[in-house]
Each structure stands twice: as structure tokens, then as C-alpha cells.
C-alpha positions as CSV (number, residue, x, y, z in Angstrom):
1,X,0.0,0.0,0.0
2,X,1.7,3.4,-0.8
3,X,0.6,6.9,-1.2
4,X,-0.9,6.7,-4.6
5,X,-3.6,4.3,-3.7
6,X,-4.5,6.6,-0.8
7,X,-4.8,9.7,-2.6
8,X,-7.3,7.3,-5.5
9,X,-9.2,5.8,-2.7
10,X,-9.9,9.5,-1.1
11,X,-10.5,11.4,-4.9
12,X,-7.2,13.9,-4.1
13,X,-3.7,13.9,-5.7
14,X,-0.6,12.4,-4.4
15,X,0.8,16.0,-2.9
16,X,-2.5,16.5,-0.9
17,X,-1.6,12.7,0.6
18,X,2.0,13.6,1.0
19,X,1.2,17.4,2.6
20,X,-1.5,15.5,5.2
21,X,1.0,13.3,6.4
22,X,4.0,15.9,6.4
23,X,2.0,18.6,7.7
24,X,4.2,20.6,5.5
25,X,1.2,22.4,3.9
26,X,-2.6,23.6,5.0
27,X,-5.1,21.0,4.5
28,X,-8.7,21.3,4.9
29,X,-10.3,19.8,8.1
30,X,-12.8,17.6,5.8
31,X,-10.3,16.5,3.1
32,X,-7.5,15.4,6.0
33,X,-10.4,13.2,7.6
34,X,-11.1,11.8,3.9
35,X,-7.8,11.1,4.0
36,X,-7.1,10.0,7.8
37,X,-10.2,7.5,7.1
38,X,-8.8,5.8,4.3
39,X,-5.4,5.9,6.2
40,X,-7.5,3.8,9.3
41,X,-9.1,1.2,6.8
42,X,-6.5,0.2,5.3
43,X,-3.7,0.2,8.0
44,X,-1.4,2.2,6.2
45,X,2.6,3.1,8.3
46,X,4.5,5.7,6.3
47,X,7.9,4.3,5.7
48,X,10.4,5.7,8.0
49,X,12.8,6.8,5.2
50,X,10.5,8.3,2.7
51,X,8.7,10.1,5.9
52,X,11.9,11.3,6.5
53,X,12.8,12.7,3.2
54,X,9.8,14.4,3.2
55,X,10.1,16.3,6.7
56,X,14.2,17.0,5.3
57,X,15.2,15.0,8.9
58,X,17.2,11.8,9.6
59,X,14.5,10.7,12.6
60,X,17.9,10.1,13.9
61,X,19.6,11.4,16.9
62,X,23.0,11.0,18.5
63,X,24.3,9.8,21.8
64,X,27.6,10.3,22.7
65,X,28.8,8.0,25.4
66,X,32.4,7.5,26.8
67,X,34.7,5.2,25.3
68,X,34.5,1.8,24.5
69,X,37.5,1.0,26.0
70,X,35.8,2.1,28.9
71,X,33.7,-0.1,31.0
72,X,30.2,1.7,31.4
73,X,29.1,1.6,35.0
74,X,25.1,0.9,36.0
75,X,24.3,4.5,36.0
76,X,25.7,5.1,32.2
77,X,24.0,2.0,31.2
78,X,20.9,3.5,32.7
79,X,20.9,6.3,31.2
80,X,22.1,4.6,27.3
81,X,18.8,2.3,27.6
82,X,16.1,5.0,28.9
83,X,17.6,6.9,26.0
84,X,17.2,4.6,23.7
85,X,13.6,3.8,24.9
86,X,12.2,7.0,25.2
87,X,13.5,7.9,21.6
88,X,11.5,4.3,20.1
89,X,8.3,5.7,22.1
90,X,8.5,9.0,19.5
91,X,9.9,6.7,16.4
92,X,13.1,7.9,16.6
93,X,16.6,5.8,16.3
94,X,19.3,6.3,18.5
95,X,23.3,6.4,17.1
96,X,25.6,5.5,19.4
97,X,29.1,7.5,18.9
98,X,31.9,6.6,21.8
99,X,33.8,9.9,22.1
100,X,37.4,10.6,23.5
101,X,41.0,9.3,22.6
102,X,40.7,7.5,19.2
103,X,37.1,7.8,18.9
104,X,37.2,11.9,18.5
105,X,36.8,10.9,14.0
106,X,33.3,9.2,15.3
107,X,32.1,11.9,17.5
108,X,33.5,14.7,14.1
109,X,30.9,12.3,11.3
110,X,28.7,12.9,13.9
111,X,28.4,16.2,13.1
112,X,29.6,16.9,9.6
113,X,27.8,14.1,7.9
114,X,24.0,14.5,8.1
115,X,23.5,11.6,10.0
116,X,21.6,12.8,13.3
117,X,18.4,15.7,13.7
118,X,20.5,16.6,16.8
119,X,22.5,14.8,19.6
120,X,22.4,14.1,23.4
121,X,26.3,14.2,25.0
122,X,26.9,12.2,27.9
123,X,30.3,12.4,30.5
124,X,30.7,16.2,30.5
125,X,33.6,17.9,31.4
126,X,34.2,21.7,33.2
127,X,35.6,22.8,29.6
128,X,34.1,20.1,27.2
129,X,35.6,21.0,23.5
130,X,32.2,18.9,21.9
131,X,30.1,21.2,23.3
132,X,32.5,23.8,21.8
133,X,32.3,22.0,18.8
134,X,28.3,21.4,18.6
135,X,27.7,25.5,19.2
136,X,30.2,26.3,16.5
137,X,28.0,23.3,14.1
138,X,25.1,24.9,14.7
139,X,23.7,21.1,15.5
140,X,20.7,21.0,18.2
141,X,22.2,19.1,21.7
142,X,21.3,18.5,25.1
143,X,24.3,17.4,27.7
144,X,23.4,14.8,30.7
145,X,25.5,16.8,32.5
146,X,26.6,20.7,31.7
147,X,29.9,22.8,31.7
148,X,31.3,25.3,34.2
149,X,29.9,28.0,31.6
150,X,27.1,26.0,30.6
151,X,24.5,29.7,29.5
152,X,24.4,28.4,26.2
153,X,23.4,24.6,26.2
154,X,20.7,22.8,27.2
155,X,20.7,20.2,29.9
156,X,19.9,17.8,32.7
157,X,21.9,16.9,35.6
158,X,22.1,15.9,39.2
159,X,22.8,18.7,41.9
160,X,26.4,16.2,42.9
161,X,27.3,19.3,45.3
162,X,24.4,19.6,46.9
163,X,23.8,16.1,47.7
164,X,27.1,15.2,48.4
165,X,27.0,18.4,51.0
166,X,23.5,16.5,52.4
167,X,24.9,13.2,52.9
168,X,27.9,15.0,54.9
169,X,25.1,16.4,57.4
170,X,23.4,12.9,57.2
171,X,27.0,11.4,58.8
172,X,27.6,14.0,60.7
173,X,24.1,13.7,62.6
174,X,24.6,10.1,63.5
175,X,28.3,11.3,65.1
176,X,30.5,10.8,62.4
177,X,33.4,12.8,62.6
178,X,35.9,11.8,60.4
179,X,35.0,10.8,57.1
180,X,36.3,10.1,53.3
181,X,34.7,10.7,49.9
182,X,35.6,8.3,47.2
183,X,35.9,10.3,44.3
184,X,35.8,9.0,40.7
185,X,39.2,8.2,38.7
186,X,42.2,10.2,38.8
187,X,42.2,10.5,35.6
188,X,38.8,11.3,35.0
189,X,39.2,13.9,38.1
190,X,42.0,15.4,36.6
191,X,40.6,15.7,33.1
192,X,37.7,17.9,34.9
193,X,34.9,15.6,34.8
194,X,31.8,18.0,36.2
195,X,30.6,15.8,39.0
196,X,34.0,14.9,40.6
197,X,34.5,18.1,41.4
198,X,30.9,19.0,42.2
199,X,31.2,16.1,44.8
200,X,34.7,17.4,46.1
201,X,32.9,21.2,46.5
202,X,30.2,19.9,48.3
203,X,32.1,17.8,50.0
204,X,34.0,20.2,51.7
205,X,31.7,22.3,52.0
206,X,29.6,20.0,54.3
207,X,32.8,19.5,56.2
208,X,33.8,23.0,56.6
209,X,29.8,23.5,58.2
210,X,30.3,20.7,60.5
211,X,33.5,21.3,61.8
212,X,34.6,17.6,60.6
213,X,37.8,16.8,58.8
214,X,38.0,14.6,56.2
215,X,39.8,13.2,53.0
216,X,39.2,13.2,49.0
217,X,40.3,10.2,47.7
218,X,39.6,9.8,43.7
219,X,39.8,5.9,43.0
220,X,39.1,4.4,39.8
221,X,36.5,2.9,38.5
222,X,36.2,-0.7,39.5
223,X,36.1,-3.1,42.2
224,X,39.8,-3.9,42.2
225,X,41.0,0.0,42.0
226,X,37.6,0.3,45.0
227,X,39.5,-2.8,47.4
228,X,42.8,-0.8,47.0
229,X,41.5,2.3,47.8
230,X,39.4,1.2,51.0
231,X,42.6,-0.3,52.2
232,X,45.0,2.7,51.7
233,X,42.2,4.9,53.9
234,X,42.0,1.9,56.5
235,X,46.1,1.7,56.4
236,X,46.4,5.8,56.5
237,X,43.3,7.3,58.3
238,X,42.2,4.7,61.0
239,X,39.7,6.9,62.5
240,X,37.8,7.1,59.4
241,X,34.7,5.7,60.7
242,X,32.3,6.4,57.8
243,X,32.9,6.9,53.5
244,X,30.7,9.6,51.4
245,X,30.6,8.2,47.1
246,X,30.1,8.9,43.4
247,X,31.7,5.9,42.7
248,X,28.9,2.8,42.2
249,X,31.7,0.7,40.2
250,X,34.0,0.8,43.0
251,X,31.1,-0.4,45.7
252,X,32.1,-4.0,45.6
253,X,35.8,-3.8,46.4
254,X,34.7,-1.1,49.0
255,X,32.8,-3.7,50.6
256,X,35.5,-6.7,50.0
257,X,38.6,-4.5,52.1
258,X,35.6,-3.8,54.6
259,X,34.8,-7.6,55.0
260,X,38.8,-8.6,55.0
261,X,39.4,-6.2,57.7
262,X,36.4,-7.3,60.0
263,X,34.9,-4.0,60.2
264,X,30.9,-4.5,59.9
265,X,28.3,-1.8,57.9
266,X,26.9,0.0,59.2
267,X,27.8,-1.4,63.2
268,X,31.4,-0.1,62.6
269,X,31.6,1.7,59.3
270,X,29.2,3.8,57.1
271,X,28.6,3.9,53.6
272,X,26.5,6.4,52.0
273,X,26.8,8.6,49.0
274,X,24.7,8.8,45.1
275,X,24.3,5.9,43.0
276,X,21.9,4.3,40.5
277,X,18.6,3.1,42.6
278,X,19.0,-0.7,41.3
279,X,22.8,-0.3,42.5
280,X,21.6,1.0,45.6
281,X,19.3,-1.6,46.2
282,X,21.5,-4.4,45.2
283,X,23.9,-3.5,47.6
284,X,24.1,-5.4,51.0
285,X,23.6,-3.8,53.2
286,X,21.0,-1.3,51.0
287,X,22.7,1.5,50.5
288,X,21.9,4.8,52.0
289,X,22.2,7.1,49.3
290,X,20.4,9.9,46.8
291,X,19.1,7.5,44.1
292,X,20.1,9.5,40.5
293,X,16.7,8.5,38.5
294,X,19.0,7.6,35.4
295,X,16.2,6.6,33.4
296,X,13.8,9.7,34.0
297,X,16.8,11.7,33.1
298,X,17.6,10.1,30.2
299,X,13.3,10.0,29.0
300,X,13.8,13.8,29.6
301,X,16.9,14.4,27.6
302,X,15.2,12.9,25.1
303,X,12.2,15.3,25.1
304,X,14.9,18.7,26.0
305,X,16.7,17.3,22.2
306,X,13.2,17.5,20.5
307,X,12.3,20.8,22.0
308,X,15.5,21.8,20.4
309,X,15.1,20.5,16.8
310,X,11.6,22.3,16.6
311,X,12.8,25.2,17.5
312,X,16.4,25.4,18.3
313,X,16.3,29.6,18.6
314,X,14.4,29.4,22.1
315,X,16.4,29.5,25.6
316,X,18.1,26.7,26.6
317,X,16.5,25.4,29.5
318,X,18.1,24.2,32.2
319,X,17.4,21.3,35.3
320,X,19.2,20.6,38.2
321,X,17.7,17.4,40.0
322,X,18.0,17.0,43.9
323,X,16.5,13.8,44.8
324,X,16.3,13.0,48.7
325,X,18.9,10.6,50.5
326,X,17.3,7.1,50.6
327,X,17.4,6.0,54.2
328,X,18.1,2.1,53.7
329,X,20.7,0.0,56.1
330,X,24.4,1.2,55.2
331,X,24.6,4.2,57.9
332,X,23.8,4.4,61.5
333,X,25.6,6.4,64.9
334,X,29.1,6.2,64.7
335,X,30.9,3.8,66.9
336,X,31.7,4.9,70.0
337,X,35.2,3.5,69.7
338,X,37.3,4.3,66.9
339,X,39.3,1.8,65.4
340,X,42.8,1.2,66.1
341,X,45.7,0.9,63.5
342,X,48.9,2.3,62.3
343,X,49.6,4.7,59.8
344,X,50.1,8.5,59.9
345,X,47.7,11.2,61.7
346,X,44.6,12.1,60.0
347,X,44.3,15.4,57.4
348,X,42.4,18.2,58.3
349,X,41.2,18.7,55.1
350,X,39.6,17.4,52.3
351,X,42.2,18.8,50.3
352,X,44.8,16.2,51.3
């Protein structure tokens, strides 16, 4: 069944058909019913590429996503698949383009090779030069995540400082005193990956309010980099007595130096921090922690792109998500002995 049989069956040409269904042109309230009805009877789905020849778009967007050399954690995942599902909802396909390193020629046909209507950009750094590079194309985008000087893009994200600066309060209620935040990957840190250092401001932040001292220690991404880092803070800082986290991937080696040492959560050491709800959940004990909602965000980014492809000339909007902290079982009062151990004095900042 194609257009010409519908324009026959309704008595109207093959541009009327093609203007109904484009909505390119004006058409009459009684003929576009004609033509709607014959559309109903006969079951008739535009095909997807001649549909979009005829509204000049790919029904095609981009999604940017960190490396392929680089494991994706839970929350990334999250947010690929609610992407990808909230696009299919609106009949759009999703590209997936890794960026960074070797993959910078994907990320560049991205843009200069009319593949994608517009593009969603995941991983964002302080200074990000795609974003640089997506203004200067003119191409419609919306970043999970934003820059420092983020006035001119679109984008979603999770408030990192403030909830990081909450769960600090949340510790320092039940007694904690000295505590640790588990930053992302040195390298990622150092490359100026937005929500490392969101976490480290409101880290210290929520330290410097409570009087507490404390220690930021970035740790990659993984449960063998997350048992070596839990045993350097053990080793070093032996009246840490609780851990503040961005870092989901490093949760299971967190938990393994924990359960080598015989220290118990939460009876002698508190975990709490922002992770993916299913992580959270998953973890034993559940953790305590702002749950990011990964896939509303990602549904959402997907509505902010096609805001901007209709009419890319309005504001960008911006929205800055503070979900509460989940009370589940990883925190409680802090002991009231610390533990014992060698290794140098405590810092006094989270600076160290």
C-alpha cells in the first residue's frame, strides 16, 4: 500500500496525501479526515525513510557515550537504555558514537555528515571542546551533564554538590566525625569531569559546616581499584569511621577491604553517598544514598533534544535534580570506639 492508492481511494492527488501526512502544507479539516479514514481502513505506516525525506530529517539522533575501551558503569548504562527507549516511544533511532582518545573521528561524522536531527552528549567535562564543537555546528544538543559555563546549552543533571553536602550532614548527625569521599578516577578527576569536582565542593563544603575533617580520595572505576582504595584509607586514616561516594563501580571492592578487615556496615563503618537506585538496592547492606533517576533523566533528555530541533532559537532550559537521600541500612551512629591501627595522623582537610 503506498501513497498513490491513498490519494485514488480518497479522490485527491498524491501532494495532498504527502502534505497531510507531512503537515508541511494547509489542508482542509474535511479532506484530512477523507484522507485520515482511508489511512484507518487500510492500515497504512509511512515508511520511516520516505517520511523522512519528506520532513528533510534523519528521525535520527545521537548519543555520545564514553569510550569503548571504557567499562560503562550501572548508572551510564541507565541512562544509554532509557535513551534509547524514550526515543523508540517517539519513532526515533538512537546512534551510538563513543567519544574521546581515538574515537574523536566518530564523534566529528557525527556532526559533519547529516547523520543525526540533533545529539544528546553524555560524561561532561568543566571545559568540554564537543560542546565547543556542537555550538560552532550549529547542530541541536542537550548534555546529561553541563559545563562550568554552561548559558548556552541545554541540559539535565544531578545537583552532585548539593547532595554530596547533604549526605555530609546525614553522617555528621549520627556522630561521624571523620569521614572520606571516594571520588571517581584520577584520571577522570584530573581531566575535569563535572561531578568529581561537584562532589569534592560539596564535600568540603559540608565538612567545613560541620566542623569535621575529612579526606578526597579519587579511585578508579572498578572493584579492584575500590579494594585498594578502601585499604590505603584503612592503612592511612584509622579513625575514618564512615565513606561519602560517586563511585557505584568501586562499591564491591569497597565492601571486600571492609569484610577482609572485620569491620561490619553499618555497626562499625558507614557507607552512603549517590548511585543508580537498582545499584543501591542491590547492595548489602542497602545502601543509603540519593538515588540519580538515570532513566527519567535520560526520557527527559530525550524530550529537551526535541524541543530543540523544533525550534532550536528558544532559551536553553536548564534542570538541576536534587532527589532526597534514601534512608536504607548502610549508615547508623558512629561507633563509639574508633578503630585502632597504624599509619600516619589524620588530614584536616579534604584537600589532602
Amino acid at each position: 500500500m503506498n501513497i498513490g492508492e491513498i490519494a485514488r481511494r480518497a479522490g485527491v492527488s498524491r501532494s495532498t496525501v504527502s502534505y497531510t501526512l507531512s503537515g508541511k502544507r494547509a489542508v482542509s479539516p474535511q479532506t484530512r479526515k477523507r484522507i485520515q479514514d482511508v489511512i484507518d481502513e487500510l492500515g497504512y505506516r509511512p515508511n520511516a525513510t520516505a517520511r523522512a525525506l519528506a520532513e528533510g530529517r534523519s528521525r535520527t539522533i545521537g548519543l555520545v557515550i564514553p569510550p569503548a575501551s571504557r567499562q560503562l558503569t550501572h548508572m551510564q548504562l541507565d541512562f544509554v537504555a532509557s535513551v534509547v527507549e524514550a526515543a523508540a516511544l517517539v519513532d526515533l533511532d538512537v546512534l551510538l558514537s563513543p567519544s574521546g582518545g581515538d574515537h574523536d573521528r566518530s564523534f566529528e561524522r557525527l556532526l559533519s555528515e547529516g547523520r543525526v536531527d540533533g545529539v544528546i552528549l553524555m560524561e561532561i567535562r568543566l571545559e568540554d571542546s564537543r560542546v565547543s564543537r556542537l555550538q560552532q555546528a550549529g547542530l541541536p544538543f542537550v548534555g546529561i551533564g553541563h559545563t562550568a559555563a554552561d548559558e548556552q546549552m541545554c541540559w539535565i543533571d544531578v545537583d552532585y554538590a548539593g547532595l554530596i553536602r547533604s549526605a555530609v550532614h546525614h553522617l555528621a548527625d549520627l556522630g561521624h566525625t571523620h569521614l572520606a569521599l571516594i571520588n571517581r578516577s584520577p584520571e577522570l578527576v584530573a581531566s575535569g569531569y563535572g561531578p568529581g569536582h561537584r562532589a569534592k565542593q560539596g564535600f568540603t563544603d559540608g565538612l567545613l559546616e560541620r566542623g569535621l575533617r575529612g579526606v578526597d580520595q579519587p579511585c578508579g572505576d572498578d572493584a579492584r581499584s575500590g579494594q585498594a582504595c578502601m585499604r590505603e584509607l584503612l592503612r592511612d586514616q584509622p579513625d575514618i569511621t564512615a565513606i561519602v561516594t560517586i563511585n557505584e563501580a568501586a562499591l564491591p571492592g569497597i565492601q571486600h577491604a571492609l569484610g577482609e578487615a572485620g569491620i561490619r556496615v553499618p555497626e562499625d563503618f558507614s557507607i552512603t553517598g549517590v548511585a543508580a537506585r537498582r545499584w543501591a538496592e542491590d547492595f548489602r547492606p542497602p545502601l543509603t544514598a540519593a538515588d540519580v533517576p538515570a532513566h527519567e533523566m535520560g526520557a527527559k533528555a530525550v524530550t529537551l533534544l526535541g524541543e530543540r530541533i523544533q525550534a532550536p532559537s528558544t532559551e536553553p532550559r536548564h534542570i538541576l535534580l536534587a532527589p532526597p537521600i534514601s534512608l536504607r541500612s548502610s549508615t547508623t551512629r558512629a561507633p563509639l570506639r574508633p578503630r585502632t591501627g597504624a599509619g600516619r595522623p589524620a588530614s584536616a582537610s579534604a584537600s589532602d
